[in-house]
LOKOL-87362 format. One record per residue (C-alpha): residue number from 1; residue in three letters; x, y, z. Coordinates in Angstrom, 3 decimals, padded with zeros to 6 digits. Last residue first. Layout:
(NUM 'Ala' (X Y Z))
...
This chain:
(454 'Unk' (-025.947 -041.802 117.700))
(453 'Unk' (-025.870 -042.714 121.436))
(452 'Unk' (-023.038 -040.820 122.392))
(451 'Unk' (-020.471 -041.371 125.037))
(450 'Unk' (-018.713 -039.081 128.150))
(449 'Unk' (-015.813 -040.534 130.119))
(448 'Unk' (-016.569 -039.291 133.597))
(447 'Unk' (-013.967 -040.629 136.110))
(446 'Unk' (-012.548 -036.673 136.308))
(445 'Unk' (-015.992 -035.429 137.645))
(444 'Unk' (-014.640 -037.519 140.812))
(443 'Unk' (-012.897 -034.513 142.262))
(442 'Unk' (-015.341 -032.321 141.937))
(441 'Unk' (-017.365 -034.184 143.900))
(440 'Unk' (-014.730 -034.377 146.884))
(439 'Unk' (-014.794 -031.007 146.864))
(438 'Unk' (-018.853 -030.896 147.043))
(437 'Unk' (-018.250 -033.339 150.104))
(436 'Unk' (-015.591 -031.127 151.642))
(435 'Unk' (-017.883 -028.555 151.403))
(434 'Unk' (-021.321 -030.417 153.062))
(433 'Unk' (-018.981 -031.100 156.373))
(432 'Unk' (-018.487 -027.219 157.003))
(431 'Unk' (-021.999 -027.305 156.726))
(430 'Unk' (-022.665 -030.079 159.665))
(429 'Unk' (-020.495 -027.829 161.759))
(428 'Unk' (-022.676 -024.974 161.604))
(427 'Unk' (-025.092 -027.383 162.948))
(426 'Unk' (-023.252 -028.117 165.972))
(425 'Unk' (-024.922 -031.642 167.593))
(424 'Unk' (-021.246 -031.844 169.486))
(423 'Unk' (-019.351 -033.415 166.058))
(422 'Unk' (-020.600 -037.084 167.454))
(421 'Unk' (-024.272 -036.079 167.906))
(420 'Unk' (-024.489 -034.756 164.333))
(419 'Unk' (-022.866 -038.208 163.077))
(418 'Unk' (-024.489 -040.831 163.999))
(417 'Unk' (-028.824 -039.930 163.463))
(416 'Unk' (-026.634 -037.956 160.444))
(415 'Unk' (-025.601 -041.230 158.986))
(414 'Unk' (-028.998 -041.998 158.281))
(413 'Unk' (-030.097 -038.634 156.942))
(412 'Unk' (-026.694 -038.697 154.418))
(411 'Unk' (-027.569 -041.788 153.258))
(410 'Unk' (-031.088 -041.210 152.324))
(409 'Unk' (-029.616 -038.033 151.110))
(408 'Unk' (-027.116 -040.038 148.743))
(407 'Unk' (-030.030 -042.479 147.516))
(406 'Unk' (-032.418 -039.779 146.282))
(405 'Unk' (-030.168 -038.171 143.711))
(404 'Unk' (-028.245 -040.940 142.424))
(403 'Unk' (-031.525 -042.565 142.709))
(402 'Unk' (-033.097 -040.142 140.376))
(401 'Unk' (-031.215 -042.838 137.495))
(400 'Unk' (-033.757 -045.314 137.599))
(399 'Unk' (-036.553 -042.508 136.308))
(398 'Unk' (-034.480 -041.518 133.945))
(397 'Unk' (-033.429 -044.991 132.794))
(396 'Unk' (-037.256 -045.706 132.856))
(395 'Unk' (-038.091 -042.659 130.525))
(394 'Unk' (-035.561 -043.153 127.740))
(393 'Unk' (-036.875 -047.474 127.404))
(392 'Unk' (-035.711 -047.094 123.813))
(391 'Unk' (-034.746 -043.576 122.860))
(390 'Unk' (-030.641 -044.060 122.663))
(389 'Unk' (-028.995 -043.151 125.945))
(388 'Unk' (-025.172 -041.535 126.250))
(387 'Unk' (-026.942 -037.716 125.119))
(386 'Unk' (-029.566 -038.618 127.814))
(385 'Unk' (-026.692 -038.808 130.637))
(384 'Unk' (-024.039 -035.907 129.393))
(383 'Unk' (-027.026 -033.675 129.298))
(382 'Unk' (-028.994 -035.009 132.684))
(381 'Unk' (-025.770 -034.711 134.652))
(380 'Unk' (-024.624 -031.147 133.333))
(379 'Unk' (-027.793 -028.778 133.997))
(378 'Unk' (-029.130 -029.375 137.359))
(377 'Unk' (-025.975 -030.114 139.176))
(376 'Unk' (-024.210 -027.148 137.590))
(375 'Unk' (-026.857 -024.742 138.443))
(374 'Unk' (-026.412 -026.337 141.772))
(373 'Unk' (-023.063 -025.626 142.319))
(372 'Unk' (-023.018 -022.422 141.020))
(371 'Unk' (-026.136 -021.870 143.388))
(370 'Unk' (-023.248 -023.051 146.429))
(369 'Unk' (-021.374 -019.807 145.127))
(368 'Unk' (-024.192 -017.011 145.676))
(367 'Unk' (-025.188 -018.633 148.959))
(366 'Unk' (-021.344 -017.624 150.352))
(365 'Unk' (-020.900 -014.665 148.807))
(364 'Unk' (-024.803 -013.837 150.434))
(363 'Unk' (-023.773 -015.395 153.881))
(362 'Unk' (-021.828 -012.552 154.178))
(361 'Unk' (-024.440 -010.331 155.024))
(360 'Unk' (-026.064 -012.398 157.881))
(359 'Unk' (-022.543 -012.340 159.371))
(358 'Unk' (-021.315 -014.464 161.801))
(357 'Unk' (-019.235 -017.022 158.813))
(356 'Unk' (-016.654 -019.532 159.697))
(355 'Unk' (-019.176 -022.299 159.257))
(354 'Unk' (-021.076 -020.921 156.054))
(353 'Unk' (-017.607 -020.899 154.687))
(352 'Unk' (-017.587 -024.722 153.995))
(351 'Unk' (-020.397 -024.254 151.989))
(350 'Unk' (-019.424 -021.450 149.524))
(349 'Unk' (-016.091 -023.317 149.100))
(348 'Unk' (-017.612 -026.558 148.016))
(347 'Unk' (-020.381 -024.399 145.469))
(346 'Unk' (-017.102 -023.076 143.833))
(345 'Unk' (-015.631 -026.707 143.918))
(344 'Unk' (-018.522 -027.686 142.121))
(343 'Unk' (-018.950 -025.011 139.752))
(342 'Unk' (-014.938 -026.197 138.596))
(341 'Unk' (-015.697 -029.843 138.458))
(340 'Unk' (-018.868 -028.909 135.572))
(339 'Unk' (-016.686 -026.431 133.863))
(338 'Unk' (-013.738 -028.466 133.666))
(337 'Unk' (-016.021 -031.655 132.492))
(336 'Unk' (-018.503 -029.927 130.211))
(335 'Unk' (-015.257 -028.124 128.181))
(334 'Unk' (-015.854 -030.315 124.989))
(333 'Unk' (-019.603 -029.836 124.838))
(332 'Unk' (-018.693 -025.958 124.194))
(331 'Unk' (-019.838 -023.898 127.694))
(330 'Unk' (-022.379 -021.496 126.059))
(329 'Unk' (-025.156 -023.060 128.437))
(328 'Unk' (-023.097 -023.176 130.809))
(327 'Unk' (-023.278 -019.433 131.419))
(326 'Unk' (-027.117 -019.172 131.370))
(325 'Unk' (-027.078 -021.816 134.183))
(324 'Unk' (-024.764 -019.522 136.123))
(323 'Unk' (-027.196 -016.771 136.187))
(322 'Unk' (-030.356 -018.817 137.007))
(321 'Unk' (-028.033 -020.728 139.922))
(320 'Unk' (-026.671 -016.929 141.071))
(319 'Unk' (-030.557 -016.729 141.531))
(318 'Unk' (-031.212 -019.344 142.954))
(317 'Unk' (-028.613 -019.150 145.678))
(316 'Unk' (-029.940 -015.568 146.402))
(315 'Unk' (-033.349 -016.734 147.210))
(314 'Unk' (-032.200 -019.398 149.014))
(313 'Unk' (-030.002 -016.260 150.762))
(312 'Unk' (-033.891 -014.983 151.084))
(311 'Unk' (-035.204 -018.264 152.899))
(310 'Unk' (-032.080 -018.492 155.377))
(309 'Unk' (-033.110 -015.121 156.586))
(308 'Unk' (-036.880 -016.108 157.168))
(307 'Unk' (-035.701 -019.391 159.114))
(306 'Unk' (-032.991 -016.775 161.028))
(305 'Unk' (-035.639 -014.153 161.772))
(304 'Unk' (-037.896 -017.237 163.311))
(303 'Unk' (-035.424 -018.036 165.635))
(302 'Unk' (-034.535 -014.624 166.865))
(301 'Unk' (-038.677 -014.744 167.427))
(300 'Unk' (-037.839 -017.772 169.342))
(299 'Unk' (-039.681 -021.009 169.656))
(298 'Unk' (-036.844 -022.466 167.448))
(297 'Unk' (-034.738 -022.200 170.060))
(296 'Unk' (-031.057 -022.539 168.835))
(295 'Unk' (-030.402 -019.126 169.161))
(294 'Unk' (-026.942 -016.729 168.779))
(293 'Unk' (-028.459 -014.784 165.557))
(292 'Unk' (-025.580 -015.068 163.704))
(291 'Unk' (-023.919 -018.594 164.040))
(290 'Unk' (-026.575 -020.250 165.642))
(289 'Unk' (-029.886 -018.827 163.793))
(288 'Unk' (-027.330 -019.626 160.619))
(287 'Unk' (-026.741 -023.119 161.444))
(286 'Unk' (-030.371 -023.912 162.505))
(285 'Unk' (-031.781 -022.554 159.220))
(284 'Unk' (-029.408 -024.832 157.388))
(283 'Unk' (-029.642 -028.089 159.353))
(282 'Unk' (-031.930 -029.944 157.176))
(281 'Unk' (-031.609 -028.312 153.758))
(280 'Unk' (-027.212 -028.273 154.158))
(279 'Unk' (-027.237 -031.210 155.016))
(278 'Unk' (-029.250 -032.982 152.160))
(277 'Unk' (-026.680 -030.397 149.992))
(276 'Unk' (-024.106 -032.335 150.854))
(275 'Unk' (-024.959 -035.667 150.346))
(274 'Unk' (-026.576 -033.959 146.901))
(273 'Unk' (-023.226 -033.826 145.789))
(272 'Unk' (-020.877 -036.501 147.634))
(271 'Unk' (-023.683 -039.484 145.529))
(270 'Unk' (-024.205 -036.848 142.293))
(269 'Unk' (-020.601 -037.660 141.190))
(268 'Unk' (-020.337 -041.242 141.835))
(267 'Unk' (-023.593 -041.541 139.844))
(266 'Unk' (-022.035 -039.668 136.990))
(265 'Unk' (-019.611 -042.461 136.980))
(264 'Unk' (-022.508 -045.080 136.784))
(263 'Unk' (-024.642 -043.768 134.496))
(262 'Unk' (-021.741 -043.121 132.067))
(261 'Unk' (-020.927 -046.836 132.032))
(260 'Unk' (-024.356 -047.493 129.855))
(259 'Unk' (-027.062 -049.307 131.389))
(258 'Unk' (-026.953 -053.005 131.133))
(257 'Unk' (-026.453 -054.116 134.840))
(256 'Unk' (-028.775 -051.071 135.380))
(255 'Unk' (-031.340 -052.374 132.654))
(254 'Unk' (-031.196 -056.035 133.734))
(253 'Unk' (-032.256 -054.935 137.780))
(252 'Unk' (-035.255 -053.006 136.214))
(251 'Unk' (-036.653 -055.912 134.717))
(250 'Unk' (-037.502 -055.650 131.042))
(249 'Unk' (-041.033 -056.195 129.617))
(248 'Unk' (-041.101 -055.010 126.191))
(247 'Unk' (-043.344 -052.348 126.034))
(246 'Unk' (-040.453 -049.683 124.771))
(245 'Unk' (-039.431 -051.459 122.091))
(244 'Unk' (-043.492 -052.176 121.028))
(243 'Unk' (-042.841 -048.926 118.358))
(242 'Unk' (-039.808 -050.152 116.920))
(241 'Unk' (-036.474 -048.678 117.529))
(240 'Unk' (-034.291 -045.489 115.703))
(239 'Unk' (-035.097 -042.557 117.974))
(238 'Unk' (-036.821 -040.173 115.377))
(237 'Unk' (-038.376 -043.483 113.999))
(236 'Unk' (-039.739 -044.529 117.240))
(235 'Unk' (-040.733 -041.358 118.424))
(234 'Unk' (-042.568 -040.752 115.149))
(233 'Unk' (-044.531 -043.675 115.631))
(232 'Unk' (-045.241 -043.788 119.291))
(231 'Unk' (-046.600 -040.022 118.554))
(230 'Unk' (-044.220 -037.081 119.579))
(229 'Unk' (-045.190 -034.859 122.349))
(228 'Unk' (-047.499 -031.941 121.484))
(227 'Unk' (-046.305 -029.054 124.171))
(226 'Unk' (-048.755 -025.711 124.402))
(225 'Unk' (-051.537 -026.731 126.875))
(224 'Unk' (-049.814 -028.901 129.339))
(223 'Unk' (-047.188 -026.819 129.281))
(222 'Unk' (-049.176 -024.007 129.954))
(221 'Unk' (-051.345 -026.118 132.196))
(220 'Unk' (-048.394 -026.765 134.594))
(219 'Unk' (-047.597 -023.186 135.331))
(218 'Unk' (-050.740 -022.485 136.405))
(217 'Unk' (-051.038 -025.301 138.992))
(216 'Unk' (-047.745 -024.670 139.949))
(215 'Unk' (-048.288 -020.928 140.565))
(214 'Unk' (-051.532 -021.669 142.723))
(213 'Unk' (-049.818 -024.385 145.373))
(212 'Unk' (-046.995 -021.791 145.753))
(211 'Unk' (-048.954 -019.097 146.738))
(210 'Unk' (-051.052 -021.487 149.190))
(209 'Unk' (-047.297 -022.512 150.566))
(208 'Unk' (-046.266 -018.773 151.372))
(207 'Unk' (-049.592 -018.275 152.938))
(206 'Unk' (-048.731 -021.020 155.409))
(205 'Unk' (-044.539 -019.235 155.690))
(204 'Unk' (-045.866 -016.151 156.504))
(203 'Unk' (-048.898 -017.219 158.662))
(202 'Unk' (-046.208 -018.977 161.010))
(201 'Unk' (-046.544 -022.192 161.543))
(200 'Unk' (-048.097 -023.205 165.010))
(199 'Unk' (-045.977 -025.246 167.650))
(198 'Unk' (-045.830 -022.419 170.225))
(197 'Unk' (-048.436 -019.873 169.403))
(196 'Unk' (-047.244 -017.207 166.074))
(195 'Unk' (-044.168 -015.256 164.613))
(194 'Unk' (-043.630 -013.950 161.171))
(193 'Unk' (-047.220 -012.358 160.867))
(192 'Unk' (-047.803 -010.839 157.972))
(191 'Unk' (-047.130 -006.920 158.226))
(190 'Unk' (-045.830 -006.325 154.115))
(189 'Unk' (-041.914 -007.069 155.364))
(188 'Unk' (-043.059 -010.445 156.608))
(187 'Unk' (-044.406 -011.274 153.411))
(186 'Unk' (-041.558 -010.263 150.955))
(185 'Unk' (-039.655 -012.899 153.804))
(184 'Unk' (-042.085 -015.594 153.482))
(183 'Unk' (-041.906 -015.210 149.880))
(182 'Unk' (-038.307 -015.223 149.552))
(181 'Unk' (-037.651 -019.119 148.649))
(180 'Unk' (-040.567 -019.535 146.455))
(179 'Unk' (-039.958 -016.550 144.063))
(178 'Unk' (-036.258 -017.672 144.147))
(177 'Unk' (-037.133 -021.150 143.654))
(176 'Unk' (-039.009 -020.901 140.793))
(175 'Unk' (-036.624 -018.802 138.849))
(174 'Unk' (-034.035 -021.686 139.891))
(173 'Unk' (-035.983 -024.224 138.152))
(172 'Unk' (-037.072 -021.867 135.433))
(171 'Unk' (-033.010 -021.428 134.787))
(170 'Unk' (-032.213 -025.009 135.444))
(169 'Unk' (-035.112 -026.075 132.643))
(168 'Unk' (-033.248 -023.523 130.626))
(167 'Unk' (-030.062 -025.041 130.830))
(166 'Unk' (-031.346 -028.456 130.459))
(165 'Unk' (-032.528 -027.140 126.719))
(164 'Unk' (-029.414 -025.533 126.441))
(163 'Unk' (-027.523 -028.771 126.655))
(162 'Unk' (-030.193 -030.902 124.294))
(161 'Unk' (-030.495 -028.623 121.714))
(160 'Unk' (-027.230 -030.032 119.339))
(159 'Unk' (-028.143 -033.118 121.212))
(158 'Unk' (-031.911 -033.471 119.662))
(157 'Unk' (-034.880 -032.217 121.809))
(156 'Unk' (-038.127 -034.500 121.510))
(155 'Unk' (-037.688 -037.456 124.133))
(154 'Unk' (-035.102 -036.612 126.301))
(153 'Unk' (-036.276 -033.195 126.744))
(152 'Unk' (-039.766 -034.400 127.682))
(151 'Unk' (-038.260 -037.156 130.173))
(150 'Unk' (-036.823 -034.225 132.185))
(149 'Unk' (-040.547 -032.301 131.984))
(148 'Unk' (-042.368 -035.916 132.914))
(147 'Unk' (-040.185 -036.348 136.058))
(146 'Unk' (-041.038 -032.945 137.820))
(145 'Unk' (-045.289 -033.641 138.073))
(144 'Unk' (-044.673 -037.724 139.601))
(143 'Unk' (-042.185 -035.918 142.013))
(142 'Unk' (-044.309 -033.455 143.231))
(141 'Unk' (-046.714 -035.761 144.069))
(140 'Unk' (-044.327 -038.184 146.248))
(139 'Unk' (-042.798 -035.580 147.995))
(138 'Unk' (-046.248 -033.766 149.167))
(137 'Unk' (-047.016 -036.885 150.025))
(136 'Unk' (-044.083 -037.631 151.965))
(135 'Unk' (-044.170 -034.749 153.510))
(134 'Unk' (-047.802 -034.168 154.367))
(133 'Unk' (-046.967 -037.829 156.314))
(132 'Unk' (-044.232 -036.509 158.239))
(131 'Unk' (-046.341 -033.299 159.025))
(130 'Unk' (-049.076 -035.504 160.200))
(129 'Unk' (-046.575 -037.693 162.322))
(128 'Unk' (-044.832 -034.957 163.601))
(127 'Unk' (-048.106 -033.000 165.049))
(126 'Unk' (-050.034 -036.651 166.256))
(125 'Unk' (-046.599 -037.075 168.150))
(124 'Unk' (-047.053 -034.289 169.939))
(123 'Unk' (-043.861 -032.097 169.886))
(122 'Unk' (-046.295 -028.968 170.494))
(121 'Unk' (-049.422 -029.351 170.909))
(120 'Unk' (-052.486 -031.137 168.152))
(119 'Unk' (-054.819 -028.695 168.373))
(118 'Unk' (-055.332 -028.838 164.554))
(117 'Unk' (-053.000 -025.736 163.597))
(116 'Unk' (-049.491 -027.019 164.087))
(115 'Unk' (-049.751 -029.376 160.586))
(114 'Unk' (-051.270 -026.355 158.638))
(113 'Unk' (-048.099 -025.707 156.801))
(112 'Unk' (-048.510 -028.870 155.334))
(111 'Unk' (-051.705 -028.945 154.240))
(110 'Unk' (-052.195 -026.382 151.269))
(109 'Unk' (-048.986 -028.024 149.785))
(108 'Unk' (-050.806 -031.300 150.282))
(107 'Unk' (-053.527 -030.173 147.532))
(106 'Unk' (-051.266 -028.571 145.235))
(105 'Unk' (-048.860 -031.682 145.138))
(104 'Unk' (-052.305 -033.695 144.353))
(103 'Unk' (-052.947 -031.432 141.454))
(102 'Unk' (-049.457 -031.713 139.854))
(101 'Unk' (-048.702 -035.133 139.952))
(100 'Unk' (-051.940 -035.987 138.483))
(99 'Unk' (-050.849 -033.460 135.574))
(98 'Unk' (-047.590 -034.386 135.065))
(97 'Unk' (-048.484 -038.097 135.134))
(96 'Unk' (-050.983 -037.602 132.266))
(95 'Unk' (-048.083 -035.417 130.105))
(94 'Unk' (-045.448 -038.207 129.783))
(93 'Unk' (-046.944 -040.090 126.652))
(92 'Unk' (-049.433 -037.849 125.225))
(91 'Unk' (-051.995 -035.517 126.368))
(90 'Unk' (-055.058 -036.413 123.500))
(89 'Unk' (-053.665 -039.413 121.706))
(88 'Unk' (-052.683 -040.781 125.178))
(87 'Unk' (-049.981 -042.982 124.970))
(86 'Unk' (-048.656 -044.797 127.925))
(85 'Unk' (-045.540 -047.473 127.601))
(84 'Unk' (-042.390 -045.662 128.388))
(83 'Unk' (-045.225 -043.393 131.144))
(82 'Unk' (-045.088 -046.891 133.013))
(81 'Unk' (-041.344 -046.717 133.352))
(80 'Unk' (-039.976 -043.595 133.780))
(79 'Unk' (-043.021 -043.191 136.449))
(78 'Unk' (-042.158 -046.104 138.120))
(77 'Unk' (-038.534 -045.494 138.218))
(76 'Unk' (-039.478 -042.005 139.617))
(75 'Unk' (-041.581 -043.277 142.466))
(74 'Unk' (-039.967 -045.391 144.381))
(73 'Unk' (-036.380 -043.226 145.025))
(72 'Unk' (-038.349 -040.067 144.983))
(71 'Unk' (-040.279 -041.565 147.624))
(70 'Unk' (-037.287 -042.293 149.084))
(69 'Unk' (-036.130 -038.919 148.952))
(68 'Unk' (-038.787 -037.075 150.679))
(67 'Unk' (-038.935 -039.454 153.859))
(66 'Unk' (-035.520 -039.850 154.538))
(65 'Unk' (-035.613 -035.852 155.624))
(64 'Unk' (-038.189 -036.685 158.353))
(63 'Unk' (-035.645 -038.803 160.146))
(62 'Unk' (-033.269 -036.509 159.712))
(61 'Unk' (-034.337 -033.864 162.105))
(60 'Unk' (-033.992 -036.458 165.177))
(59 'Unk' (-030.922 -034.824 166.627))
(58 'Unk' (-032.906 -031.348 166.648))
(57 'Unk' (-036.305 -033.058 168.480))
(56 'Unk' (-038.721 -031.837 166.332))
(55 'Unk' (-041.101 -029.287 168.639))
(54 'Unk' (-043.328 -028.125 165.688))
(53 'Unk' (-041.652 -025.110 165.314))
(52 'Unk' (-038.397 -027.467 164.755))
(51 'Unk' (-040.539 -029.402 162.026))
(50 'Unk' (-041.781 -026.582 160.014))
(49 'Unk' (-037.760 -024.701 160.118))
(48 'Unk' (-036.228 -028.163 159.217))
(47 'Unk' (-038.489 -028.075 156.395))
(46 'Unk' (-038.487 -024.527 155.079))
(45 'Unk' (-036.002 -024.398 152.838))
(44 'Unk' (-036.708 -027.507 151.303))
(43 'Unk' (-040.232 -027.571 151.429))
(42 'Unk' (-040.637 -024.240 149.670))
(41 'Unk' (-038.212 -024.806 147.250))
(40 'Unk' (-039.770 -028.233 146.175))
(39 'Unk' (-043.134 -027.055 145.565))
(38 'Unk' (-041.679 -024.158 143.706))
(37 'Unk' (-039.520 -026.473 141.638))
(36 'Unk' (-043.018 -028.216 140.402))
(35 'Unk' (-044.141 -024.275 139.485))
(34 'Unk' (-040.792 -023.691 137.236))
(33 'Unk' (-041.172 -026.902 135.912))
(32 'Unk' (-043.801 -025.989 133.978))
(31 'Unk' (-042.397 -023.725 131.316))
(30 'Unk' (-039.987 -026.902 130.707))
(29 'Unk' (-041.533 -028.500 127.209))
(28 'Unk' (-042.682 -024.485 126.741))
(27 'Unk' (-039.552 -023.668 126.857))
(26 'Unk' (-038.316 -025.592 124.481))
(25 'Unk' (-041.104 -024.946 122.097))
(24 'Unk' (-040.496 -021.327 122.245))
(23 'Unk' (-036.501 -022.176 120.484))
(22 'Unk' (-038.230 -023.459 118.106))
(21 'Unk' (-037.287 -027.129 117.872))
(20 'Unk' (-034.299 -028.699 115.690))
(19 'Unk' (-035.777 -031.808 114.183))
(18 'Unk' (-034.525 -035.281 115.977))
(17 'Unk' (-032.295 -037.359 113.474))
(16 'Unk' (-033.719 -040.043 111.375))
(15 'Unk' (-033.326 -043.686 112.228))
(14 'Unk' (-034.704 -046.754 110.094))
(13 'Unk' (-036.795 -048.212 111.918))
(12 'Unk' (-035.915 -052.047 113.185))
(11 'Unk' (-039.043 -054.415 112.726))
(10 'Unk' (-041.436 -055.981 115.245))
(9 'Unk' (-043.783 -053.076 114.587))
(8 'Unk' (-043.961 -052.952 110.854))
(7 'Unk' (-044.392 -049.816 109.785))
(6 'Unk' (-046.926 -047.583 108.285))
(5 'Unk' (-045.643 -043.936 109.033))
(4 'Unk' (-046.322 -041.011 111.262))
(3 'Unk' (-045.609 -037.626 109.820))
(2 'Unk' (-042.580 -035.845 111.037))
(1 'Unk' (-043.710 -032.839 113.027))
């Protein structure tokens, strides 16, 4: 690591290229994230499932799917930008917030799957409103422990590194979720209980959460253990600013009027993406117990099946995502665009036939091309993003730039109070409507003219 220098802190550094890291730094920088996307697995395909058991009124479901992404929406600016201007000699500049993050996400993923076992009845409002809060915690948590591995890569890996490093944070993402995503079903299949009293979570899915709470706790420390970030000297001289650049006070509303047109296009991108797949987390479960196992009653056993079904073709969307990541990571930087418009009309197709689709089978073609979509959304934003941003103030454009991600599924849950009821509250139908928006996606990769910082 470069060695730090005596500068003078007002003045301009002259800039010297980031080092190529070993290839076991990189994953160590990202070795965590494969617990934090745990965290997230679990409550995403298992949300609508939690609050249904609970007695969730179906038309209502997106009320407690606002909750996750605007804390995302608070949160991750404020992380970007106070962790710009932390240093701890000992953990470094991003590292504190990953590990705060990380134990209080443990703690509320131990009570959330407990929110039907207090007495409280089913559909009580005491039931929802504790499960709406363990959400939002749980939310708000996770996304203080995620933020610090993106700003990591940023940081430390030059561009040469910086598309495969992304690749493998998608790949440990995606690892992550699989283990997460079929765990209730593994557990099922060993004799836990899948079923339990009206308004109780089922042990399979509690358990599930504890196992969860453990692996991102251990994941976390290796990174925490093995990664040295760079000091405020060396990252200003690697980056090319002075070392009070990033202390500068700055409001956030000046750096998006001056952020980079890239940030804006991409933007467009991610808004009919993760639209899509907000619908596809709240009314998954629900489409495929109607479509194949004929029940909307989430009091069922049939029910229950479907939740655990929808878990495992998670599962399999994770894993097509870990395969498909390790493709784009060969794609050249010149072919980003095709390859990036081409996994989302994949994922677009994989969506749309989730509504023609009675088969619990054939939902596996269709699972396996929505991960393309998602390996693509994990990998190819962040790259062409960072790569367009020079080191000064790295942290709170990353953190302003998670509302593309957090903004679009606030949207989507609002509209949905509108729209579910006006398609004939059909869930399956609420799919079909997450493919045209990937399509539409892929259609607006064309707008992105990709820039470099150096």
């Amino acid at each position: 690591m470069l060695e730090a220098k005596s500068i003078n802190e007002n003045v301009q550094i002259p800039k010297q290229s980031l080092p190529n890291l070993p290839i076991s730094t990189i994953w160590m920088i990202s070795f965590g994230f494969l617990g934090v996307q745990m965290a997230f697995a679990l409550q995403s395909s298992n949300m609508g499932r939690i609050f249904q058991t609970l007695g969730a009124d179906p038309t209502r479901l997106g009320f407690f799917f606002i909750l996750p992404p605007l804390a995302g929406l608070v949160v991750q600016p404020l992380v970007g930008y106070f962790s710009d201007r932390t240093w701890s000699p000992r953990f470094g500049r991003r590292i504190p917030y990953l590990i705060v993050g990380a134990i209080v996400a443990a703690i509320v993923m131990v009570l959330l799957p407990n929110a039907g076992s207090f007495g409280f009845g089913f559909g009580s409002l005491m039931a929802l409103t504790f499960g709406a809060v363990a959400i939002l915690f749980m939310d708000l948590s996770s996304n203080v422990a995620m933020q610090p591995f993106k700003m990591m890569v940023g940081d430390m890996v030059n561009e040469k590194q910086k598309g495969f490093a992304y690749s493998i944070q998608s790949f440990l993402s995606n690892s992550g979720a699989v283990l997460a995503s079929i765990f209730p079903f593994i557990l099922t299949m060993m004799g836990v209980a899948n079923s339990a009293p009206i308004g109780v979570i089922p042990p399979s899915v509690v358990i599930s959460f504890y196992a969860g709470a453990i692996i991102l706790i251990i994941c976390s420390i290796f990174t925490i253990i093995r990664v040295k970030e760079y000091s405020p000297s060396e990252y200003a001289t690697y980056h090319g600013i002075t070392k009070e650049s990033n202390k500068e006070k700055a409001g956030l509303l000046k750096l998006l009027r001056n952020a980079p047109k890239v940030f804006w296009t991409i933007t467009l991108v991610q808004f009919f993406c993760w639209m899509g797949f907000q619908y596809l987390w709240t009314y998954g479960t629900g489409a495929i117990s109607s479509n194949v196992w004929n029940t909307s009653d989430p009091t069922t056993t049939a029910y229950q099946s479907a939740g655990n079904w929808f878990g495992v073709l998670t599962a399999v969307q994770s894993i097509a995502a870990v395969l498909w990541s390790l493709v784009l990571s060969r794609v050249p930087n010149d072919k980003r665009k095709p390859a990036y418009a081409l996994s989302l009309v994949l994922g677009g197709i994989g969506f749309s036939s989730v509504f023609f689709i009675q088969n619990q089978w054939l939902l596996v073609v269709s699972f396996f091309l929505i991960g393309i979509a998602w390996a693509a959304m994990m990998t190819f934003p962040f790259t062409i993003l960072t790569n367009a941003l020079s080191g000064e103030r790295m942290g709170t454009y990353l953190g302003l730039f998670n509302g593309s991600i957090c903004l679009p599924q606030i949207i989507a849950s609002c509209l949905s109070f509108v729209l579910f009821p006006a398609i004939g509250s059909s869930m399956p139908e609420m799919i079909l409507i997450s493919g045209i928006l990937l399509i539409i996606g892929a259609l607006s990769v064309s707008v992105i003219k990709e820039t470099s910082a150096s």
